[in-house]
C-alpha positions in Angstrom: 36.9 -60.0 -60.5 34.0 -57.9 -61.7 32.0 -59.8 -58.9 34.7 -59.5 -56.1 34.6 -55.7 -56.7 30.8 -55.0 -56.9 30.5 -57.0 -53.4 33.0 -55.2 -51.9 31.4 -51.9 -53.0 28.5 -53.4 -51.0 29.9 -54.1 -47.8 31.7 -50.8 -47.9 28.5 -48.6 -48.3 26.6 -50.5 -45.6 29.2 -50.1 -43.3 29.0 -46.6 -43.8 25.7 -46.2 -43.3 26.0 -47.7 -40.1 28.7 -45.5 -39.0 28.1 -42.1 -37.1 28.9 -39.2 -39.2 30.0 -35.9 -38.2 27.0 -34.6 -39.0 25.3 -36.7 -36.8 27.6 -36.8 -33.6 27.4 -32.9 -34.2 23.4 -33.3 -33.7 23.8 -35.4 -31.1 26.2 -33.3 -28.9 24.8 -30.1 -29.5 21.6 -30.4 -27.0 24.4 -31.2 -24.1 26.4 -28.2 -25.3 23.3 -26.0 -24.9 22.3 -27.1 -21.9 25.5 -26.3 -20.3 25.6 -23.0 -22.2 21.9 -22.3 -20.7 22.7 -23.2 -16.9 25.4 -21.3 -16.4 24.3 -17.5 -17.1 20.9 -18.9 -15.3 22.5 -19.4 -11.9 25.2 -16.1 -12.4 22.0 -14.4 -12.5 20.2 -15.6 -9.9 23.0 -15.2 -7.7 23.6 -11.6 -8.3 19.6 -11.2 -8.0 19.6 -13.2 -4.7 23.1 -12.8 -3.3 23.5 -14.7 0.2 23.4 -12.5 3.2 26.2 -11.4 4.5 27.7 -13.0 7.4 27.3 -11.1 11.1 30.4 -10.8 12.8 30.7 -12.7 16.3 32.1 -9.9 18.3 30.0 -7.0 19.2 30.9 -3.2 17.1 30.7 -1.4 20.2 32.4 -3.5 23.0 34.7 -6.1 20.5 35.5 -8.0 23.9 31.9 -9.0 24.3 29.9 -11.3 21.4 27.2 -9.6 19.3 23.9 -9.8 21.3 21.8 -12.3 19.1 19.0 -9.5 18.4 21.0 -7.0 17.2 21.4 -8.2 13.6 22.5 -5.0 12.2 19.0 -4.2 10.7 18.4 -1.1 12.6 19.8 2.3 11.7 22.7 2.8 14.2 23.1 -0.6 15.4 26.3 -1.3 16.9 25.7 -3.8 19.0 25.3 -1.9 22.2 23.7 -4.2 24.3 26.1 -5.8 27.4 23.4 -6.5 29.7 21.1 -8.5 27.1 18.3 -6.7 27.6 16.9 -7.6 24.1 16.0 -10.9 24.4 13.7 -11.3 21.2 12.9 -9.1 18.0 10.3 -8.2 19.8 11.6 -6.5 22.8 14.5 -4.6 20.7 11.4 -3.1 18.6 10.1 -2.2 21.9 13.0 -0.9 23.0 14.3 1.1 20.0 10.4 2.8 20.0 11.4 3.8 23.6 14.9 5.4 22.6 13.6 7.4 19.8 10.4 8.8 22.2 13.7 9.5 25.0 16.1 11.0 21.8 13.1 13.6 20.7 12.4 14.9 24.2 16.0 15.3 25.2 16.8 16.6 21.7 14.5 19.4 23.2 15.1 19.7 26.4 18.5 20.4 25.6 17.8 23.4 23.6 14.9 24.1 25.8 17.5 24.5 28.6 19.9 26.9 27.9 16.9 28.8 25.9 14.8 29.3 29.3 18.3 30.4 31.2 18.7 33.1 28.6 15.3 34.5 28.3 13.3 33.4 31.0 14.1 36.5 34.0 13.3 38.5 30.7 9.9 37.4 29.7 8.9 37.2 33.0 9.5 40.7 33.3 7.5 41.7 30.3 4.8 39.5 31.6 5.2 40.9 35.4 5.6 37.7 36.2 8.1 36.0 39.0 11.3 34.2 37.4 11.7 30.2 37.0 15.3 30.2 37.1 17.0 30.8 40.5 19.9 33.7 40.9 22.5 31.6 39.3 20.5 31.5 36.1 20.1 27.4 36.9 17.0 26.3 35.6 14.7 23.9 37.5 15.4 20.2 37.9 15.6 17.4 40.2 18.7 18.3 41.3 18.5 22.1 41.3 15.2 22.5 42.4 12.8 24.9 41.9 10.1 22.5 40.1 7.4 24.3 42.6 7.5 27.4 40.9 6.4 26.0 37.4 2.4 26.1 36.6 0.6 23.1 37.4 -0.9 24.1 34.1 2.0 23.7 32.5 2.6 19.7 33.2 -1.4 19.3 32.9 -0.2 20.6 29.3 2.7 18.1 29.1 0.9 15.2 30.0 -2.1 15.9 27.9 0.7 16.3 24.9 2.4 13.8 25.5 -0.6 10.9 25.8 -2.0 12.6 22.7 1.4 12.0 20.8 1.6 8.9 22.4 -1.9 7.5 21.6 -1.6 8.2 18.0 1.6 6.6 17.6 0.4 3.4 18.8 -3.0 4.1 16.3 -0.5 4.7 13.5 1.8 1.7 14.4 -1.4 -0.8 13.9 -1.8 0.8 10.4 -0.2 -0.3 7.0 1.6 2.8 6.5 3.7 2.5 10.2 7.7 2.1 8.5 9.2 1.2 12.3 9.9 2.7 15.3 9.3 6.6 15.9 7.1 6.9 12.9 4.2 9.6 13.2 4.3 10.5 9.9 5.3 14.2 10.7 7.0 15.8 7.5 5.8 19.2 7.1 9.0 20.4 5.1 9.1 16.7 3.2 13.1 16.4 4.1 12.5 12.5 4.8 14.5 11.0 1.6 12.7 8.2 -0.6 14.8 6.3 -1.0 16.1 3.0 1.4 19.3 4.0 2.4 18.9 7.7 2.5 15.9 6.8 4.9 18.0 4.4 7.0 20.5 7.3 7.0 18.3 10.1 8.1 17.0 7.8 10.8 20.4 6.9 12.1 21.4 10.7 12.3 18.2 11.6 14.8 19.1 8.4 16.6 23.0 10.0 16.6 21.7 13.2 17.6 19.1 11.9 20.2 22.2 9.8 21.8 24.5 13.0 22.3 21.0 15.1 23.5 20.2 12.5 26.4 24.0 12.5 27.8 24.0 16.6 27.5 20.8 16.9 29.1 21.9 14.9 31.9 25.5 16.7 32.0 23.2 20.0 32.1 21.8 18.9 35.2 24.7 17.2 37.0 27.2 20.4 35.9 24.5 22.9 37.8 24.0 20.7 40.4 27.7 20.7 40.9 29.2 24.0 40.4 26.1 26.0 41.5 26.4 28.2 38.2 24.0 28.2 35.5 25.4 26.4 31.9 24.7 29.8 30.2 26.9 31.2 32.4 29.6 28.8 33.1 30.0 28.4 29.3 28.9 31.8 27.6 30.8 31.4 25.0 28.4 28.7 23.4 25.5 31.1 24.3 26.3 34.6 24.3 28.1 36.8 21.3 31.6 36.6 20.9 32.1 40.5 22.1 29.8 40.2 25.0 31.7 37.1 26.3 35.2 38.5 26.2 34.0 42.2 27.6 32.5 40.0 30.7 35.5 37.9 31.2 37.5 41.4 30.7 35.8 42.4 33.3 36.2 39.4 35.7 39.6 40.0 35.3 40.0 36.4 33.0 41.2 38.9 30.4 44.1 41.8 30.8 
């Protein structure tokens, strides 16, 4: 009995040393259970420090019948998607393009304040200079359609031109530099108001773009109103122009007023 006993002790232990233990199966699943643990924070992070792009809509912002012209990706400060006759073939030509709007956005931007400015003061400086008058009897100022272009200096477009090639010529200088950021930039920021920052440069650039948009169809309105009624805009409009008091005595006196 003694014997039967000790033997079975025997067999008992080796089995159990064969056996996995807790320990042991604990050991062996815990790499697998870190692993997991690892992965899954690594590719949360990298997602939110590489998130996808988001997806560009189909239809064009502007003109939702029409599909989104291929190279207006939204990249551009004030893209819409304005583009119905596909002019924009490339990233190329929408670069060329945009440079163009912003040059057409700054001079309208000041030819419409230019325009009602030389109604209201020109007859006056010209009289302090003893000088003839630009601006016809109607107050119009010269144009295309108005006329009157003869009476300006030839001086005065040599000056343009010179101005405007000299502008021109360092913007393409400054564009083959590193410090060009895109279209329109001549690095001219006397008063530093150009923000730092991305988006409040990418807004800043889509309100001159804004602004330079509503400039080039009043210019043109300028010119077709004149054109049309015969009266100057000063005039037709004084209200936008003149002091509040002035305006109503003259439209007192033109019998608008009782």
């Amino acid at each position: 009995m003694k014997l039967l006993a000790a033997t079975a002790l025997i067999f008992a232990s080796g089995a159990s040393a064969f056996a996995p233990s807790s320990s042991a199966g604990r050991l062996i699943n815990a790499p697998r259970m870190s692993e997991t643990a690892v992965e899954a924070p690594i590719a949360v992070e990298f997602e939110e420090l590489f998130p996808p792009p988001p997806a560009l809509p189909e239809m064009s912002a502007s003109i939702p019948f029409l599909s989104r012209p291929a190279a207006l990706d939204g990249s551009l400060a004030a893209d819409v998607g304005f583009d119905p006759f596909g002019f924009a073939k490339s990233r190329e030509d929408l670069m060329n393009y945009r440079e163009a709007e912003v040059k057409h956005a700054r001079l309208a931007m000041l030819a419409a304040a230019g325009w009602p400015l030389s109604e209201i003061f020109d007859k006056k400086i010209a009289m302090a200079l003893s000088l003839p008058a630009v601006v016809d009897a109607a107050d119009r100022a010269p144009s295309l359609l108005n006329g009157g272009l003869g009476k300006v200096s030839p001086v005065y477009w040599v000056g343009c031109l010179a101005l405007a090639a000299a502008v021109d010529s360092y913007g393409i200088m400054r564009s083959k530099s590193g410090n060009y950021r895109g279209a329109g930039d001549l690095g001219f920021d006397p008063l530093g108001v150009f923000p730092k920052g991305e988006d409040g440069q990418k807004w800043m650039q889509a309100a001159e773009i804004k602004n330079g948009r509503l400039a080039m169809i009043a210019i043109t309105a300028f010119a077709v109103q004149e054109a049309v009624s015969h009266i100057g805009v000063v005039d037709e409009t004084p209200f936008f122009f003149f002091p509040l008091v002035q305006t109503l005595k003259e439209y007192a006196n033109a019998g608008y007023i009782n």
